[in-house]
C-alpha positions as CSV (number, residue, x, y, z in Angstrom):
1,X,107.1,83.9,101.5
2,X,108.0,85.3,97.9
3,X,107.6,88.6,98.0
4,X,107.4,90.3,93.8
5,X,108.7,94.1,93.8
6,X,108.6,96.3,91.2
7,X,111.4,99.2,90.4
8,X,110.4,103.2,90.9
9,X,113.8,105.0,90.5
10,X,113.6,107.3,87.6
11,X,115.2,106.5,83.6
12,X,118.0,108.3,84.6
13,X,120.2,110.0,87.7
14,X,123.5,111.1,86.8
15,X,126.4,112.5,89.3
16,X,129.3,113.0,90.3
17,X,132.2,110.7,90.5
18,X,135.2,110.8,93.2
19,X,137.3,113.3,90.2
20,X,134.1,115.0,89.6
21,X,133.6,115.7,93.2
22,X,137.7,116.7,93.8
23,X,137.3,119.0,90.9
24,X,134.3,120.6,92.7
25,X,135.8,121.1,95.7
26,X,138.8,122.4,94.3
27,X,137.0,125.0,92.2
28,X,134.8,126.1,95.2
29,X,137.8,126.5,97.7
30,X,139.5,128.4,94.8
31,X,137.0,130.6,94.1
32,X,136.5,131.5,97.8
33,X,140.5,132.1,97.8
34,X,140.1,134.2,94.7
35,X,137.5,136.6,96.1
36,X,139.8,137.2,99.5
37,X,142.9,137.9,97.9
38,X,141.2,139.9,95.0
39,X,142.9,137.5,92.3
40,X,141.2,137.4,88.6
41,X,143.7,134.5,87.6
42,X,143.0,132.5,90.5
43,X,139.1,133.2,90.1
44,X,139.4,132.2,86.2
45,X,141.2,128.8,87.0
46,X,138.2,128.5,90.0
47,X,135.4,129.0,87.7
48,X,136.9,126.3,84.9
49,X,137.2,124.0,87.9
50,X,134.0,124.5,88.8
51,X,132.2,124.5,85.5
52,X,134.0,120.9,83.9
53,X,131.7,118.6,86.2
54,X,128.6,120.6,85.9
55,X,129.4,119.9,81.8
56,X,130.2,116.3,82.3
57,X,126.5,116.2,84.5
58,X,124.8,117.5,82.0
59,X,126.7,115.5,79.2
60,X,126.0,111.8,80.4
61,X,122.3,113.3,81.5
62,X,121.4,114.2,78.2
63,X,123.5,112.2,75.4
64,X,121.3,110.0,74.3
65,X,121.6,106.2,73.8
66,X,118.6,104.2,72.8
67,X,118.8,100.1,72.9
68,X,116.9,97.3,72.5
69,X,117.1,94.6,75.2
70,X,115.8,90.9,74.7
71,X,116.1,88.7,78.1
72,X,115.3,85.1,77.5
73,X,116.1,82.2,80.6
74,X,117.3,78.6,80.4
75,X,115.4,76.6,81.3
76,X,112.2,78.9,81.3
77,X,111.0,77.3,84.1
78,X,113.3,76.6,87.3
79,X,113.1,74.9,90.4
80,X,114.4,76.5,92.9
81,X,118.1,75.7,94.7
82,X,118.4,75.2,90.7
83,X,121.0,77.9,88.5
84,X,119.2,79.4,85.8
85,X,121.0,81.4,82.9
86,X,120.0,84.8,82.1
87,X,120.9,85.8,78.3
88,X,120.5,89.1,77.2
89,X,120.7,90.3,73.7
90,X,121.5,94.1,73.3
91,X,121.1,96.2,70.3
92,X,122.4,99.8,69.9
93,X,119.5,102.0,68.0
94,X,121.0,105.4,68.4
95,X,123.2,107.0,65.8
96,X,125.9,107.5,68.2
97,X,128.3,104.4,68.6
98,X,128.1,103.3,72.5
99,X,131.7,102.7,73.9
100,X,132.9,101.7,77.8
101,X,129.7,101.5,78.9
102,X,129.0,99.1,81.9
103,X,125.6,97.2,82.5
104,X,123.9,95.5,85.4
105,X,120.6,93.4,85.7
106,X,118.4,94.6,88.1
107,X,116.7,92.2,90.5
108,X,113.8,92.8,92.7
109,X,116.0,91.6,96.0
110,X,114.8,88.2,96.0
111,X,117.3,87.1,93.8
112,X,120.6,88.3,93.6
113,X,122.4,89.1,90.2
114,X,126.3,89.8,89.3
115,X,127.7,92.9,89.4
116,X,128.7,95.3,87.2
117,X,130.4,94.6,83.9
118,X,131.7,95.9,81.2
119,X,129.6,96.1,77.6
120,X,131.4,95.7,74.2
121,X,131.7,98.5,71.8
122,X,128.3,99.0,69.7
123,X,128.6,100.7,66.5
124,X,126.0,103.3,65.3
125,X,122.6,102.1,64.0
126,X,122.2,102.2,60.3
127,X,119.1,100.8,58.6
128,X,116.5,98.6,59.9
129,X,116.6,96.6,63.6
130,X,117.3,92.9,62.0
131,X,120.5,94.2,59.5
132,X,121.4,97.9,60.9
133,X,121.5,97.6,64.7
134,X,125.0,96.4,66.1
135,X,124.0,93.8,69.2
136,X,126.0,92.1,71.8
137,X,125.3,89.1,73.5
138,X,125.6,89.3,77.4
139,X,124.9,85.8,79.8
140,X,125.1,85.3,83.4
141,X,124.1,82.4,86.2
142,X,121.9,83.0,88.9
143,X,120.5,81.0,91.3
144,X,117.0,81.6,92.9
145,X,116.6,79.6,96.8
146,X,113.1,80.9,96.8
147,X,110.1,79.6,95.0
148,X,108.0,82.3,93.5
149,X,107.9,84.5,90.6
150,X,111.3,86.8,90.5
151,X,111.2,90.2,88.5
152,X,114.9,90.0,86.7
153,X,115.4,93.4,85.0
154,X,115.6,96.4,83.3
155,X,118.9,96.2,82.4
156,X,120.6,99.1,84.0
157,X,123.2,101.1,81.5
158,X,125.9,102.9,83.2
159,X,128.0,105.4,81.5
160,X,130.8,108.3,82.1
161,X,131.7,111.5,80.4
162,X,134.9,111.4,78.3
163,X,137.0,112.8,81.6
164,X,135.5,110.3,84.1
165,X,134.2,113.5,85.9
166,X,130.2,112.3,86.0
167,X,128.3,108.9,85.4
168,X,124.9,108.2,84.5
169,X,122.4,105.3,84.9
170,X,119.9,104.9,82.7
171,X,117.5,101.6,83.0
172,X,117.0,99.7,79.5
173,X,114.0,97.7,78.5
174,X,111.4,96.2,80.7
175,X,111.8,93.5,83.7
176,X,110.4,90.2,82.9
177,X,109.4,87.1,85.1
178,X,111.3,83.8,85.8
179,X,109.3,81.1,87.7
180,X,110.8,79.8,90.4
181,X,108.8,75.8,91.0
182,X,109.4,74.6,94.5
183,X,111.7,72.0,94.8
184,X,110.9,68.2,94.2
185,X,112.0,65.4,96.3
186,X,112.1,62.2,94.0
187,X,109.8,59.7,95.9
188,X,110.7,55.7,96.4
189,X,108.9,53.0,94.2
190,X,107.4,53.3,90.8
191,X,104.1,53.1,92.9
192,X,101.9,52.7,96.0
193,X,99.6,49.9,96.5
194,X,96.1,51.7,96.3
195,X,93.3,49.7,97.2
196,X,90.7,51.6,95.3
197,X,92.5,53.2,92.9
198,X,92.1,51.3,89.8
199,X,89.5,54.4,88.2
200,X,85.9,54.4,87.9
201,X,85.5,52.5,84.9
202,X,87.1,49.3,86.5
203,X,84.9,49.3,89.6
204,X,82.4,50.1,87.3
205,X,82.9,46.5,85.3
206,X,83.6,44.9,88.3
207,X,80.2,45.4,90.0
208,X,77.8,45.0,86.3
209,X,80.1,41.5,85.4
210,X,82.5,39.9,88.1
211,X,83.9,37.5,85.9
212,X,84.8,40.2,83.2
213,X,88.3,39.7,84.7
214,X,88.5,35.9,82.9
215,X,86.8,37.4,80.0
216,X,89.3,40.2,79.3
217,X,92.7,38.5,80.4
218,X,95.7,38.7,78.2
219,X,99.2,37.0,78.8
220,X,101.6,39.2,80.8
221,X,104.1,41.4,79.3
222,X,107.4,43.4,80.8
223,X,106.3,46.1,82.2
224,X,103.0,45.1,83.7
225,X,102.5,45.4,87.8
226,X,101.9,42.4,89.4
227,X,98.5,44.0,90.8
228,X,97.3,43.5,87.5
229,X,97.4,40.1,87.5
230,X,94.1,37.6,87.3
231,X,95.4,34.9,89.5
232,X,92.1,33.1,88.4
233,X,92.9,33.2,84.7
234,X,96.7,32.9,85.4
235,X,95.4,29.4,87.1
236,X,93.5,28.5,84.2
237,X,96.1,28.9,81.2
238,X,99.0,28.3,83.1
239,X,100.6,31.2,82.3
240,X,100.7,34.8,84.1
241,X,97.6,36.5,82.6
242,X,97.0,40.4,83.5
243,X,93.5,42.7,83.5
244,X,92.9,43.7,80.1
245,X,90.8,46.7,81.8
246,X,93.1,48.0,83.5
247,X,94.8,49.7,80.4
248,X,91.5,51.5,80.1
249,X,90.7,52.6,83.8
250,X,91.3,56.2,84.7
251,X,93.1,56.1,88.1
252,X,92.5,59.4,89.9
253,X,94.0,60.2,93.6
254,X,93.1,63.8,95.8
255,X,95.8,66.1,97.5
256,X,94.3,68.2,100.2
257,X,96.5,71.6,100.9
258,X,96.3,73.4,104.3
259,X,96.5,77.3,102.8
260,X,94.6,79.0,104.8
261,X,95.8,80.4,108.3
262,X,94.4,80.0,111.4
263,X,94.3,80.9,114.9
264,X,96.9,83.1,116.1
265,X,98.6,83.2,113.3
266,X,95.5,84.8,111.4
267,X,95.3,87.2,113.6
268,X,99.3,88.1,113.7
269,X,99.2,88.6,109.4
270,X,95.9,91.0,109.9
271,X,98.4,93.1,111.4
272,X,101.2,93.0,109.4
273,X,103.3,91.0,111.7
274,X,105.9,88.4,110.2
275,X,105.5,84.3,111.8
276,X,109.0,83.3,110.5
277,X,108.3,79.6,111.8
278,X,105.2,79.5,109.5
279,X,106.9,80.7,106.2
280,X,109.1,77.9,106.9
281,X,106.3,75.7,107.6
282,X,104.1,76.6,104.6
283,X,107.4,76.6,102.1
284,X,107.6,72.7,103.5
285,X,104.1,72.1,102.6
286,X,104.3,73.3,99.2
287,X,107.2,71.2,98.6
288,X,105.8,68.2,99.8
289,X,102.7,68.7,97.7
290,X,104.7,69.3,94.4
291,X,107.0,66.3,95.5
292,X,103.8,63.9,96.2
293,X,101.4,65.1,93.4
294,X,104.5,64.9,90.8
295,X,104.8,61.4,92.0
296,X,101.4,60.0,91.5
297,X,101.1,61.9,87.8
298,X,104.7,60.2,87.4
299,X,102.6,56.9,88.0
300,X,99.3,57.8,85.9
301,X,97.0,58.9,88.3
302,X,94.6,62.2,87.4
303,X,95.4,64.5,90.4
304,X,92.5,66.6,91.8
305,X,94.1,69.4,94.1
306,X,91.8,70.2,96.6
307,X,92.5,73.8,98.5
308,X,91.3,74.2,102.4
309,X,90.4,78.1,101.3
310,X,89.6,80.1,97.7
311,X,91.6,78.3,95.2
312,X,94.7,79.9,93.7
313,X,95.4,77.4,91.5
314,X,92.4,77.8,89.6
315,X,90.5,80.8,90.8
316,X,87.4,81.4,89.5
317,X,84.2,82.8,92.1
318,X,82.8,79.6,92.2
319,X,86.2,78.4,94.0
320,X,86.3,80.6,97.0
321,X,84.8,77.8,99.6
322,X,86.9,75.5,99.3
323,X,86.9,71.3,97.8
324,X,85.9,70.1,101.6
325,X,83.4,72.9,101.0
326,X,82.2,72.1,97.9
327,X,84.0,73.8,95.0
328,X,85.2,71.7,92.0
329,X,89.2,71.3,92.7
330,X,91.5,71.5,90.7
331,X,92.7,68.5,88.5
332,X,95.6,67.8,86.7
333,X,97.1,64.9,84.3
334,X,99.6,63.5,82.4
335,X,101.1,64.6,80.4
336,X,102.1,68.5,81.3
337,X,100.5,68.4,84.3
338,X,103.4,68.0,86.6
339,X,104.7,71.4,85.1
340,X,100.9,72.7,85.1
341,X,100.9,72.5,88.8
342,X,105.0,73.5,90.0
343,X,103.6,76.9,87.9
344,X,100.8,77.0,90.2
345,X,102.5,76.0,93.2
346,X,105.1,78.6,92.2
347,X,102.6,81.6,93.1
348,X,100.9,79.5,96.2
349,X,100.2,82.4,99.5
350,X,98.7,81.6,102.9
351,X,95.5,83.4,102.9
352,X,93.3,84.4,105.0
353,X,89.9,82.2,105.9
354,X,87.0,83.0,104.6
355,X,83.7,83.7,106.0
356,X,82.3,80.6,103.9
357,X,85.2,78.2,105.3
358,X,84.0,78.2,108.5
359,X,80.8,75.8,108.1
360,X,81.8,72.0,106.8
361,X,79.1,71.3,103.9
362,X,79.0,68.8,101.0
363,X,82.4,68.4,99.8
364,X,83.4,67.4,96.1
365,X,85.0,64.4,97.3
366,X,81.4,63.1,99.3
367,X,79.8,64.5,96.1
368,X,80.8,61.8,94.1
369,X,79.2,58.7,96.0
370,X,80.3,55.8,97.6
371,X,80.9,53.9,94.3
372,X,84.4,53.7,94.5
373,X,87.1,54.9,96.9
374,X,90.1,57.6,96.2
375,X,93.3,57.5,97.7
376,X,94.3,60.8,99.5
377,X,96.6,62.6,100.7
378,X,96.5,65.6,102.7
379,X,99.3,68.4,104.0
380,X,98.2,70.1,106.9
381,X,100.2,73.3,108.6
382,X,97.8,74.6,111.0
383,X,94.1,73.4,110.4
384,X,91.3,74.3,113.1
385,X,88.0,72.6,113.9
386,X,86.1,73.5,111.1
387,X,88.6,72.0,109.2
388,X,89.4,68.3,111.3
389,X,85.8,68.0,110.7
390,X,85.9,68.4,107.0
391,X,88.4,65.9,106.5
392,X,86.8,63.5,109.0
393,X,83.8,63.5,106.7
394,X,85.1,62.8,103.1
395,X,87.3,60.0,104.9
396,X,84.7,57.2,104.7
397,X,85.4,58.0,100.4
398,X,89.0,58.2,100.8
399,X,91.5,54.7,101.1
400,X,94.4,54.8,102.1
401,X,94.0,58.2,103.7
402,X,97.2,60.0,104.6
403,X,98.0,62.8,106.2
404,X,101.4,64.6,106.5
405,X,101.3,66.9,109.3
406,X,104.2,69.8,108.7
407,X,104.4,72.0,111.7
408,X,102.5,73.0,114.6
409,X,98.9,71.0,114.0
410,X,97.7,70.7,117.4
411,X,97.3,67.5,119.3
412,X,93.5,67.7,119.6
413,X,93.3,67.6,116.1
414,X,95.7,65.2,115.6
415,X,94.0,62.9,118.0
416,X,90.5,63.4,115.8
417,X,92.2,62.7,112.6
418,X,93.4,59.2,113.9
419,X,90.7,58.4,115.4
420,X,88.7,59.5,112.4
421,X,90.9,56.7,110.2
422,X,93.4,59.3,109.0
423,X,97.2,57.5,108.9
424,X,99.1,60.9,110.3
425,X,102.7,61.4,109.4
426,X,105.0,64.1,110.5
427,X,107.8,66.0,108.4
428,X,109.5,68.6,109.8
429,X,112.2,69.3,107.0
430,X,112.7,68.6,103.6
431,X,114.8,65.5,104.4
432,X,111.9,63.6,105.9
433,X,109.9,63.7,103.1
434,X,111.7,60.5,101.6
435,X,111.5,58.3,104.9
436,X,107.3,59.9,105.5
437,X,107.1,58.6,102.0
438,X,109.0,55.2,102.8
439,X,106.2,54.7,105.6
440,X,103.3,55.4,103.8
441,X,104.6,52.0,101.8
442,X,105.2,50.2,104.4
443,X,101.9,50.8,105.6
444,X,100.1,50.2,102.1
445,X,103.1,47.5,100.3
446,X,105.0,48.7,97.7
447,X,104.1,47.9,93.8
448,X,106.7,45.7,92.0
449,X,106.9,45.7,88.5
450,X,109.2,42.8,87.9
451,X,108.2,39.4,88.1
């Protein structure tokens, strides 16, 4: 579970390096020596000894040296198992020139950034930021495992006195945020077979003229799927003639995420306790649902993301039941909404049920009427009665009706789910999720677009 933290050490904290602390000692066990054997020589050299670090200390504490820091990322966005570069762009905007200092990106422990290095030489600032401040360009890899959103920063500036004696850290600029997508599993086929998934405004023609098909026909071109073809009009020209319509339907499919907890494991994160097998779990879940709903925008269809619990993707206070509850879900489409909803998924948390989730009412998917059916897929960790229930209700509006179930869903519910009409799947890692994929296909036939 990504966990964001946010820095609290003070600007500065200077001290003592290994000769600073050899000096010290020296001076102090000098200075006892002098004051036994009654020596003023002794106790001059002591007090010299004993003074140089506590300069240095308050050298590096208070000389001054003011920067600029700019932190861009490439790519912006990354996925995560995916190296990112970090590119810093540091400009000196004191009066004093800044030599053999050593910088360090700060990291909030979730990612992991390279050590210490050294910077180049700035000269002093003279004039305005854009022509008088001497800059150096700094760049480094990391690479993020976790999904989330990763502080990276402030840029931590190290420096010593002239003698090496002290050393001073002084953090530069602010931290800023790199969004770490979950990790995307490119799916087989350029398609699934979908029964009812041609949109609303084909079933809508289909039903007010049944011939409209004829009517409408044009000769096929490369590129078309063969479900588009009228086998009736292909019969009658003697050519292959495809559904004119079908370039103006609007194809949508539903994704049901499991995010809320349940159970023991409810009660385990209302105490502050740690399940390590359902971090996993849920991790799995969101990479399936970025892996499936990139998919089916990848093939043109408008995805409506439907939360078990208070949406996160789209929060708002009428979203805190739930779709199966009925709150709006979320929808996205092509194009940009495959990187609409990684962002989203990026920030995704189990969270705890609701009072308002408990009770199945009128979901958004019911809501919509029995005019045409949507294809959905659901990705369950842990669901409980209230929730089996739900999904056994909107199924009747749902074909073909998938669910992947990733972890411990117990065998009661996966017993009312099948016998509910729900085609259940298991994953248990992230490479399953090809071959569940592969199996939903062979339940439903695969889409060809070649002839």
């Amino acid at each position: 579970m990504p966990v964001i933290r946010r820095f609290s050490r003070p600007g500065w904290f200077p001290r003592l390096t290994l000769r600073g602390l050899i000096f010290l000692t020296a001076g102090g066990a000098l200075f006892l020596n002098a004051l036994v054997v009654n020596r003023r020589d002794l106790l001059f050299v002591a007090c010299v000894l004993l003074a140089v670090p506590l300069v240095a200390l308050v050298y590096v504490a208070v000389r001054p040296s003011r920067l600029h820091v700019t932190r861009t990322f490439r790519p912006p966005i990354v996925a995560a198992g995916s190296e990112a570069v970090v590119c810093l762009l540091v400009q000196n905007l004191s009066s004093r020139p800044l030599y053999g200092a050593r910088w360090r990106d700060a990291t909030n422990g979730a990612t992991k950034a390279p050590g210490t290095g050294q910077l180049p030489s700035l000269e002093r600032y003279e004039g305005g930021r854009d022509n008088g401040a001497d800059s150096a360009t700094l760049e480094y890899t990391i690479l993020p495992r976790q999904r989330g959103v990763h502080g990276i920063g402030p840029l931590v500036l190290g420096q010593h006195d002239p003698f090496g004696l002290a050393f001073s850290e002084r953090r530069v600029g602010e931290p800023h945020d790199l969004v770490v997508t979950p990790r995307i599993t490119s799916l087989p086929g350029a398609g699934i077979a979908l029964t009812s998934g041609d949109g609303s405004l084909h079933e809508q023609l289909r039903r007010e003229n049944p011939n409209s098909d004829e009517l409408i026909a044009r000769e096929y071109r490369p590129g078309d799927a063969l479900r588009r073809v009228n086998w009736p009009a292909t019969a009658r020209h003697g050519e292959i003639m495809v559904r004119q319509e079908e370039q103006r339907s609007n194809p949508e499919a539903l994704l049901i995420l499991d995010t809320t907890l349940s159970g023991p494991r409810e009660h385990s994160l209302m105490h502050g306790e740690r399940d390590r097998r359902y971090d996993q779990d849920f991790e799995l879940a969101v990479e399936l649902a970025a892996s499936v709903g990139a998919h089916l925008l990848d093939g043109g269809f408008r995805l409506n993301v439907a939360e078990l619990g208070a949406s996160q993707l789209a929060p708002g206070l009428d979203r805190e039941r739930g779709a199966l509850n009925g709150d709006m879900p979320t929808a996205f489409r092509a194009p940009g909404g495959d990187r609409q909803l990684l962002e989203g998924l990026a920030n995704l948390m189990p969270i705890h049920r609701q009072e308002a989730d408990v009770a199945t009412g009128a979901s958004w998917v019911a809501s919509r009427g029995a005019s045409s059916q949507l294809p959905a897929f659901a990705i369950l960790i842990d669901i409980n009665d209230a929730d089996a229930a739900g999904l056994a209700s909107v199924r009747g509006h749902c074909e073909p009706a998938v669910a992947f179930t990733v972890g411990t869903v117990r065998r009661d519910m996966l017993e009312y789910l099948i016998n509910a009409g729900w085609q259940c799947i298991t994953v248990t890692s992230s490479h399953e999720i090809t071959a569940a994929w592969s199996e939903v296909q062979q339940q439903r036939g695969v889409v060809h677009d070649t002839v």
